[in-house]
C-alpha positions in Angstrom: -259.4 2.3 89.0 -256.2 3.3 87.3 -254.0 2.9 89.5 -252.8 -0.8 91.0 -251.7 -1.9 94.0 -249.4 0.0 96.6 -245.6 -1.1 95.9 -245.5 -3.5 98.8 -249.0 -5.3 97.8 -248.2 -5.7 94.3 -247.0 -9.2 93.0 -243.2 -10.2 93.6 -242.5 -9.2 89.5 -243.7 -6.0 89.7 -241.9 -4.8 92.9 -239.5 -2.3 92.7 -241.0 -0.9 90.1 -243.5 2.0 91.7 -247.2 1.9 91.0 -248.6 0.5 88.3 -251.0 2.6 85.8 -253.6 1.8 83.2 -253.6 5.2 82.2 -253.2 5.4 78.8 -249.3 4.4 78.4 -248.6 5.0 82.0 -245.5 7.2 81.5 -244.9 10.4 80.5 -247.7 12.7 79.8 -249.4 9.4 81.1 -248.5 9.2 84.2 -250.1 10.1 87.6 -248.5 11.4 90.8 -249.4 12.5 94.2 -249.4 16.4 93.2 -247.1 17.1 96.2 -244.1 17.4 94.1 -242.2 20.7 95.4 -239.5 22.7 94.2 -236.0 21.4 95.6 -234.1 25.1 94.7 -235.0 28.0 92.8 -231.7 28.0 90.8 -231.9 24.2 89.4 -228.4 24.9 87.0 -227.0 26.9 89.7 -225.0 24.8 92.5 -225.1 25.9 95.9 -227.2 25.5 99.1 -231.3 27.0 98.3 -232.0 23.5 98.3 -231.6 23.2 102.8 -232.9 27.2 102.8 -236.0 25.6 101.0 -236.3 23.1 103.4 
């Protein structure tokens, strides 16, 4: 498995610091996430409120 322990489960110096990955480097082009990341506004440069209309 590549992926370590949850968070909470993992040994007291590696809390805090997310999950931990054998994949490759674990970062970057490396790393795994859930897939469930969304879009938080359709205008990311542009300030205003798409961000609540998204939600």
């Amino acid at each position: 498995d590549l992926v370590g322990p949850e968070p909470e489960a993992a040994p007291l110096e590696q809390m805090g610091l997310g999950w931990k990955s054998s994949y490759g480097t674990g970062t970057g082009k490396d790393a795994i996430t859930n897939g469930i990341e969304v879009v938080w506004t359709n205008t990311p440069t542009k300030w205003d409120n798409s961000f609540l209309e998204i939600l």
